[in-house]
C-alpha positions in Angstrom: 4.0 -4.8 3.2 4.1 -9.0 2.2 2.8 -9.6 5.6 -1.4 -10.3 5.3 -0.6 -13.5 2.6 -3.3 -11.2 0.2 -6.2 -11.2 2.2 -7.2 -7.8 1.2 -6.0 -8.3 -2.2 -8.5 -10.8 -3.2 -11.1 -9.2 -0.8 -10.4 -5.9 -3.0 -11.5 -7.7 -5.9 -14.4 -8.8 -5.1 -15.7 -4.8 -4.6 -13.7 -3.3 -7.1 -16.1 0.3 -7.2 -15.0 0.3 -3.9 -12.2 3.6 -2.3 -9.5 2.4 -1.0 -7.6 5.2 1.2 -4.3 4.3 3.1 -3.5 6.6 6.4 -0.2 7.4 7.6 2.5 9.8 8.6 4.5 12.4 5.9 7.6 10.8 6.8 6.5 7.3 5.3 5.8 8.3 2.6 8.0 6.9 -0.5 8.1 7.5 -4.2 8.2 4.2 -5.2 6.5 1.1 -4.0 7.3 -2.3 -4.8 4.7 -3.9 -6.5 2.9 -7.5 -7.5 0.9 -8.3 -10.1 -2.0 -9.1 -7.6 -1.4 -6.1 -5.7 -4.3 -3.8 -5.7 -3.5 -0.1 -5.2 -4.8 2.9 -3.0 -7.4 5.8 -4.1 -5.5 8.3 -2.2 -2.8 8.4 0.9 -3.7 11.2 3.5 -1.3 12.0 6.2 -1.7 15.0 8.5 0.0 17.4 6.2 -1.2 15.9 2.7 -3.5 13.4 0.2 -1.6 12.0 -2.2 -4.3 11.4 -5.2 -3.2 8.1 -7.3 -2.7 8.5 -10.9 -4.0 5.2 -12.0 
């Protein structure tokens, strides 16, 4: 997280039809993630044992 200066923010918004899925492990999972205004969310997480769907 803060470490890619945006590049796939503002790519994101340039194909904004487009799914964005993150991949990861159950015990990185959080329930809160700090947040910009620029910041463009996930679709859905998946981890081995779980998709998380996003309510947006």
């Amino acid at each position: 997280m803060g470490r890619g200066k945006g590049y796939y923010d503002k790519l994101l918004k340039k194909i904004p039809f487009a799914q964005k899925y993150g991949v990861g492990f159950n015990h990185q999972l959080i329930e809160n993630v700090p947040t910009e205004e620029h910041d463009i969310s996930l679709s859905s997480i998946w981890t081995a044992e779980k998709t998380v769907m996003n309510n947006v």
